[in-house]
C-alpha positions as CSV (number, residue, x, y, z in Angstrom):
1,X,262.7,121.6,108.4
2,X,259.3,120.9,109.6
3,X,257.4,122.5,112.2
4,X,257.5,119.1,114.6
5,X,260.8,118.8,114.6
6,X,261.8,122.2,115.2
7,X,259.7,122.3,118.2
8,X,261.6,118.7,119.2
9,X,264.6,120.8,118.6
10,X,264.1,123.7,120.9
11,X,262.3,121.5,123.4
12,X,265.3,119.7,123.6
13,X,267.4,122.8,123.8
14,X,265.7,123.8,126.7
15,X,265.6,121.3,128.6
16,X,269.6,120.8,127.7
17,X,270.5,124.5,128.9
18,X,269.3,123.5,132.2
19,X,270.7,120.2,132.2
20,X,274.4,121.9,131.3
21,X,274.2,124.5,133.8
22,X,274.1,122.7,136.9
23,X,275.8,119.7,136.0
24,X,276.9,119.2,132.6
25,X,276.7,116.3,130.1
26,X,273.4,117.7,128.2
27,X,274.9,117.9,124.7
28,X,275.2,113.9,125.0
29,X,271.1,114.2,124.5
30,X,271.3,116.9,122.4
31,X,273.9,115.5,119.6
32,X,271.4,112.1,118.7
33,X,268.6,114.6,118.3
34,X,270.4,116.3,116.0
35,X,271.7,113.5,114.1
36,X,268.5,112.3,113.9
37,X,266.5,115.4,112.5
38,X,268.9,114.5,109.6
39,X,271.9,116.9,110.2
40,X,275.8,115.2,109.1
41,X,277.5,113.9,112.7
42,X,279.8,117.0,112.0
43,X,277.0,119.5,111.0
44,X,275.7,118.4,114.4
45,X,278.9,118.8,116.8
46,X,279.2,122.6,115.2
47,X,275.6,122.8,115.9
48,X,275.8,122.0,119.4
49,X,278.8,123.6,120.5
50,X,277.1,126.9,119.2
51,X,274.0,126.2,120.5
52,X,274.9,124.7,124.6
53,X,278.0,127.2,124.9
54,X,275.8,130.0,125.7
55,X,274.5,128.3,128.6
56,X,277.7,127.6,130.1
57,X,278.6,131.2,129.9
58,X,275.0,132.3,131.3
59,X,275.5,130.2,134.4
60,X,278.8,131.8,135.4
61,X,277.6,135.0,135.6
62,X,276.0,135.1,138.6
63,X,279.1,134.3,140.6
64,X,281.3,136.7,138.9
65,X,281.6,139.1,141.9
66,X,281.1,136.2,144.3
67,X,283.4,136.0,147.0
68,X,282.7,132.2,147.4
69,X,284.6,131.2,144.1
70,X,287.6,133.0,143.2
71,X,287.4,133.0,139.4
72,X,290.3,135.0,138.8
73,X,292.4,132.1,139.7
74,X,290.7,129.9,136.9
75,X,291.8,132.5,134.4
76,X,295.0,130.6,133.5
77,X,293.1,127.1,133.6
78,X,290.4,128.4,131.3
79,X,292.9,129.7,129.0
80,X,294.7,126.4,128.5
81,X,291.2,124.8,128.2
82,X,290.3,127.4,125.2
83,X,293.6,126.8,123.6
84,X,292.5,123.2,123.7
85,X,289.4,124.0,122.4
86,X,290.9,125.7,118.8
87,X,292.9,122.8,118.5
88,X,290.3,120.3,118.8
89,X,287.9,122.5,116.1
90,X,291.1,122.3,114.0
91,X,291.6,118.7,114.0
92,X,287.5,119.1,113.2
93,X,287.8,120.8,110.3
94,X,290.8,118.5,108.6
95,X,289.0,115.4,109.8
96,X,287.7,113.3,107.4
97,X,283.7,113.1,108.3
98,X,284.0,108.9,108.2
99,X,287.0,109.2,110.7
100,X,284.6,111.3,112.8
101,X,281.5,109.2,112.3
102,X,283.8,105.7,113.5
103,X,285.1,108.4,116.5
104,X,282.1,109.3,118.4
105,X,281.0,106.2,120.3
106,X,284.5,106.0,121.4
107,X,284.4,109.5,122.2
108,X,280.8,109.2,124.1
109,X,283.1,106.2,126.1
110,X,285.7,107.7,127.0
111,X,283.1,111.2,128.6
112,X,281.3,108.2,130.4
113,X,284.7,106.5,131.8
114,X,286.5,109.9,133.3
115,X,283.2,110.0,136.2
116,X,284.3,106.7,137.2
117,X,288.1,106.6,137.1
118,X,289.3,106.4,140.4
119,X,291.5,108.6,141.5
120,X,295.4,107.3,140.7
121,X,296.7,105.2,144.0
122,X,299.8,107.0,144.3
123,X,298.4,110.3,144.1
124,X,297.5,111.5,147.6
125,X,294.3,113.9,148.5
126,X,294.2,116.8,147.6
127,X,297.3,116.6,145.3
128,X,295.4,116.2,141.8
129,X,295.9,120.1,141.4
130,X,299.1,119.3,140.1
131,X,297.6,117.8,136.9
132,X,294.8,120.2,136.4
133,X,295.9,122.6,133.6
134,X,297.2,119.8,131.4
135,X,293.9,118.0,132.0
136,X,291.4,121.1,131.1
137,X,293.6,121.4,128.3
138,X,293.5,118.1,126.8
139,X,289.5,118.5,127.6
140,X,289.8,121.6,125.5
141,X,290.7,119.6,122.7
142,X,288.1,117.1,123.4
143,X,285.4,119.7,123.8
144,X,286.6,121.4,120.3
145,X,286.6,118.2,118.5
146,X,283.4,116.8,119.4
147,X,282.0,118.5,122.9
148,X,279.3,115.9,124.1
149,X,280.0,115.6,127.6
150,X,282.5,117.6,128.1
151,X,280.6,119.1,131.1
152,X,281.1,115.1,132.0
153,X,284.9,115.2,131.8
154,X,285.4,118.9,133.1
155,X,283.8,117.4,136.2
156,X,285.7,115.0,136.6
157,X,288.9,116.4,136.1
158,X,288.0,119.4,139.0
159,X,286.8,116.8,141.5
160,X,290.0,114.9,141.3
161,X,291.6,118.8,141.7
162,X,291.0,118.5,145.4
163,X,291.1,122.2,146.1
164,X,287.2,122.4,145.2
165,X,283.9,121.0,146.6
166,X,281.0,120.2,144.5
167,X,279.2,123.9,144.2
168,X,282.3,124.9,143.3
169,X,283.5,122.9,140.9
170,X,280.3,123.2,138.7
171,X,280.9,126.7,138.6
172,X,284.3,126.6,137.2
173,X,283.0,123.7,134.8
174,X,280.9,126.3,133.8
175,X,283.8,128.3,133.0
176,X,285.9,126.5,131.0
177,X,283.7,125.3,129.0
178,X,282.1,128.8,128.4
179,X,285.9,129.4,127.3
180,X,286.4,126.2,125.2
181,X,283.4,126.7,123.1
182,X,284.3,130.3,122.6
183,X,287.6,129.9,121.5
184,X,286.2,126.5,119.2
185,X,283.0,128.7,117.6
């Protein structure tokens, strides 16, 4: 690897771990960079879920003993969301690279459409809790499988939660993804 381009690199992966930690969605600029510095669309998933998972976990530290944010209730949620995540890095690892390649702009889609999807019309305020675990968990396999924006989708599915405002569901964004990427390294 040349010089430039690991210097793109870790500017990028800067700038990314920031990015992550407050509100997610980084590793959809991350992934083209890696592509393009020549890495297979697969090499570069592996790549960036090593590489951006760290950040995740670094930015829930500080509110471990917080009072604000009761993590210990997440515990379950992030459990399903890492079981998730070995799934997805299993469906990785017997997907053919080609099926992969044809799957990420759909995949890049779908992170972009969960922020806008409106909240179902039968489902009244506050009453989206319901749903969360299956939804972390299906984001699990998501993030295994390819991760860009899965700080998108995370976000989305603990808005629609309605227990949590917006500080808070950052932090526990932070959380399962720490625990998705863990479980999919």
């Amino acid at each position: 690897m040349d010089l430039h381009v690991g210097i793109i690199i870790a500017v990028a992966g800067l700038i990314a771990g920031l990015i992550n930690g407050v509100v997610g969605g980084a590793s959809l600029m991350t992934y083209p960079i890696l592509v393009a510095t020549g890495l297979s669309p697969v090499a570069a998933v592996v790549t960036n879920t090593l590489g951006m998972g760290g950040g995740n976990l670094f930015a829930v530290i500080p509110h471990l003993r917080s009072k604000r944010v009761l993590l210990r209730k997440w515990l379950k949620p992030a459990a399903i969301t890492a079981c998730g995540g070995v799934l997805g890095a299993m469906l990785l690892k017997v997907s053919p690279e080609r099926v992969f390649a044809v799957l990420v702009p759909v995949l890049v889609l779908f992170a972009t459409l969960t922020m806008l999807a409106p909240r179902p019309l039968l489902e009244p305020h506050g009453a989206g809790h319901r749903h969360t675990n299956w939804r972390l968990g299906f984001s699990g396999v998501y993030c295994g499988y390819f991760g860009s924006g899965m700080g998108v989708i995370s976000m989305a599915v603990l808005a629609r939660d309605g227990r949590l405002n917006m500080r808070e569901v950052a932090i526990i964004k932070n959380l399962v993804i720490a625990c998705a990427n863990s479980a999919a390294s």
